[in-house]
N, C-alpha and C positions, 0 to 999 in steps of 0.2 A: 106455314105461319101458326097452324090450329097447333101443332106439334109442339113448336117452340116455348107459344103460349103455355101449352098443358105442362111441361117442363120447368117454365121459371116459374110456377103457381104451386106444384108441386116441391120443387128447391126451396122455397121461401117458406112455407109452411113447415118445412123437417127440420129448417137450422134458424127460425125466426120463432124467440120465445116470443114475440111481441102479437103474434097472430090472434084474434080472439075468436075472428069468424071465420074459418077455413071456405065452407059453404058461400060466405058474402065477399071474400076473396076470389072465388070462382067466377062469381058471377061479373060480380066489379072488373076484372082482367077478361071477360071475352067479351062482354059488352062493351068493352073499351079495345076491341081489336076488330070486332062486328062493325064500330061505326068509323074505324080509322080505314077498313077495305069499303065502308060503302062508298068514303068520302075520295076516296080514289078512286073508286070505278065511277063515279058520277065528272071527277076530274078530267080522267080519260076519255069520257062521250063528251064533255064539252070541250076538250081541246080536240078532235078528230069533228063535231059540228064547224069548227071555227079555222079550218085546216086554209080557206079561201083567204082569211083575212090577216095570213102570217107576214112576218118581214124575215126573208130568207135571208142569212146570214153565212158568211162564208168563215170557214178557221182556216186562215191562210197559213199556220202552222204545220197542219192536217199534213202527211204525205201521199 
């Protein structure tokens, strides 16, 4: 993800005359990737807390 991140950050500055802050571009795009994994990894401890109070469902499509 850090990878991808540092790549569309870097593409957009090379062919984006509209760029003004390269530097506040960096930061804006991983802080905004920091809080989109924290807010999943806090989703994934609370759906593996909450694993007792599931409604198991069946895909009777499934083979």
């Amino acid at each position: 993800e850090i990878d991808k991140c540092l790549r569309r950050v870097m593409h957009k500055i090379k062919t984006d005359s509209t760029v003004k802050s390269p530097k506040g571009l960096f930061y804006k795009s991983f802080y905004n990737l920091f809080v989109e994994c924290a807010l999943e990894k806090e989703n994934i401890k609370n759906r593996d807390n909450s694993k007792g109070s599931e409604i198991t469902l069946h895909n009777w499509l499934e083979k």
